[in-house]
Each structure stands twice: as C-alpha cells, then as structure tokens.
N, C-alpha and C positions, 0 to 999 in steps of 0.2 A: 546302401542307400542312407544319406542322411537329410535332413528334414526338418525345418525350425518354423516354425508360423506361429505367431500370435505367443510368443514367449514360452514356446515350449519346441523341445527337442527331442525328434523322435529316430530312431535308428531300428536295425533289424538285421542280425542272424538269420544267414537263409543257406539251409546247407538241406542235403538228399536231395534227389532227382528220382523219379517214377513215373511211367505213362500213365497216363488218367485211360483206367478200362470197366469198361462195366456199366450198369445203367445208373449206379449212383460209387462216383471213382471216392468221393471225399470218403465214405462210411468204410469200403473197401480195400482200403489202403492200408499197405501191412509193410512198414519198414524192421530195415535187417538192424543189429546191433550193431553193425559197421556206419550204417546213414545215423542212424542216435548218438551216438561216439561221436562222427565228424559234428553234428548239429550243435552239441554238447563241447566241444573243441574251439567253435565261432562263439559260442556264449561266452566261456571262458575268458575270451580273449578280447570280447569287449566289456566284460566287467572289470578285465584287469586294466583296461585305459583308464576306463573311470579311477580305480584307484591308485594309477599315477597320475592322477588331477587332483586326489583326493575327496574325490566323491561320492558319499554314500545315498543321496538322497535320487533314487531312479527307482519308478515301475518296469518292474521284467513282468510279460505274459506269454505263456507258451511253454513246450514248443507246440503248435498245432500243425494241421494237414489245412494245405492252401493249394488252390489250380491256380496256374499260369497259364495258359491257352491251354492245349491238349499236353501239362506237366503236371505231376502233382510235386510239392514241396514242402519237407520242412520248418518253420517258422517261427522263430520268437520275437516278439517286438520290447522294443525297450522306451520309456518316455523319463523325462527329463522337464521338471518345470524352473524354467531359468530365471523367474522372477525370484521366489523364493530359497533358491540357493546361491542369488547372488551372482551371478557368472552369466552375462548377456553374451559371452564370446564363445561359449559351447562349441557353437555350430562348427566355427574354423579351429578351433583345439583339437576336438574329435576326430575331423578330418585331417590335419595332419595325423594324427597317433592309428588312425583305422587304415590311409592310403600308404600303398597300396594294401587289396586286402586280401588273404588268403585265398580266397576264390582265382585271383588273377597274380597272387606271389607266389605260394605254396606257405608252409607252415614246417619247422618255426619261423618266422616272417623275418629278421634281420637274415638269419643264414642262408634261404632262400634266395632273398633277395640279393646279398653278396655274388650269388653263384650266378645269377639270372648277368648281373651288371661286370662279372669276370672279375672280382677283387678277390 
C-alpha cells in the first residue's frame, strides 16, 4: 500500500500471516523465524528503492503485530516527508520501483516476474 496526503508518503511491509486466537490474539502472538525473515526480506526491499532514488531521509517503525479481521500480521510502516526532501513525485516513483510486489510477484522480483511473464 502506498499513501501520500498532505506532503507526506507513507508505505508498509506487511508480510506473516497467523489466525487471531485467544482472548487477546495481539499479546499472544508468536511468530516463527521463517514469518521474521520474509517480514525482514519486504523491509529490505523497500529500503532498497529508497536508495535507488537515493534517499535517506524516511521513518521505519516496526515490525509490529497488527489484526486484519480474524488475521494477525506482521508490520512495519515507513513515512516519507516529501516537502522537506524535495521530491513532491515520491508517490509515483515508489510505485513504479515497489509494483508489482512480492506478495503478488514472488521474490527476487525481476526473476520472478520474468518467469510469471514466460521471458
């Protein structure tokens, strides 16, 4: 998901999956080092856009545990103030360098995506 309002750009890493159980799911949630690894693998990869744009100036927070209806997810947000780094076009840069995104390509994301499109 990306996200721009009021001069700032916000995106998010969102990898693991887990059923929401128990009478408080958020406190009781225990991910494997395989769901931290892939969560960690989506951070990765969108810091590394940023720095084929060359840009250093973004808040990372996270990763946390977050419910989606009856899901629980891993989470890290990222924001971007596009007044003060100068760069009003974020929004659609990001987008291209993040679509398609691993969630929906696979990863590594060119070779994937090769194989998905038969080249």
């Amino acid at each position: 998901m990306i996200k721009t309002k009021e001069e700032q750009f916000h995106t998010m890493a969102l990898a693991g999956t887990q059923p929401a159980s128990g009478e408080n799911p958020l406190k009781s949630a225990a991910w494997t080092q395989k769901e931290i690894e892939e969560q960690a693998l989506v951070c990765r990869y969108i810091v590394d856009c940023f720095k084929k744009i060359r840009l250093r100036e973004y808040e990372e927070h996270g990763p946390k545990t977050i419910m989606a209806g009856n899901l629980l997810h891993l989470r890290t947000d990222f924001k971007v103030d596009m007044k003060a780094t100068g760069f009003p076009q974020l929004g659609s840069v990001m987008l291209d360098l993040l679509h398609p995104t691993s969630a929906v390509c696979g990863m590594p994301r060119k070779e994937a995506h090769d194989f998905f499109a038969g080249t």
